[in-house]
N, C-alpha and C positions, 0 to 999 in steps of 0.2 A: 553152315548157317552163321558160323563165329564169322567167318570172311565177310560175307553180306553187312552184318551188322559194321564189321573195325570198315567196308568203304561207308557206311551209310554215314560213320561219325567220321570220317575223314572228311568226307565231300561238304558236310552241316561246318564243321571248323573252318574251312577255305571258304566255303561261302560266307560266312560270318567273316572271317579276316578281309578278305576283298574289301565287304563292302564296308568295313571301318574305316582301311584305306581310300575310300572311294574311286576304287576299282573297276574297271567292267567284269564281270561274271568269268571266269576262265572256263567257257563251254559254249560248243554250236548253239543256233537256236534248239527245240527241244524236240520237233520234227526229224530235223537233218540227224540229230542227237541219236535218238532212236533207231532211226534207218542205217545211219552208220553204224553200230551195235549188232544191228538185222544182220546187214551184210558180213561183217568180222565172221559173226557166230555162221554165216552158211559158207562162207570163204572156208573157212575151219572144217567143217563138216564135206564141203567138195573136196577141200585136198586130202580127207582122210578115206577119200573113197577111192579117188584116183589112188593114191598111195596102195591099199590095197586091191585094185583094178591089174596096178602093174605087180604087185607082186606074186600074182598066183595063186 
């Protein structure tokens, strides 16, 4: 839960600094955001299955 929390306040700081700088947002819109995130986590979870598929 510690990790959750130090991105939640990483990500709240970058967002604050951008837009002081007047920055665009350094992130997809918040659909694509999500989906991409989807996909990592089941990318992950398929090559741990193949991984153990092939190994017996």
């Amino acid at each position: 839960m510690k990790d959750v929390i130090m991105a939640l306040l990483a990500g709240v700081f970058v967002g604050i600094l951008f837009k002081m700088l007047r920055l665009p947002l350094p992130a997809p819109p918040i659909l694509a955001g999500v989906i991409g995130i989807v996909g990592v986590y089941v990318g992950g979870l398929a090559g741990e299955w193949l991984q153990n598929m092939f190994r017996g």
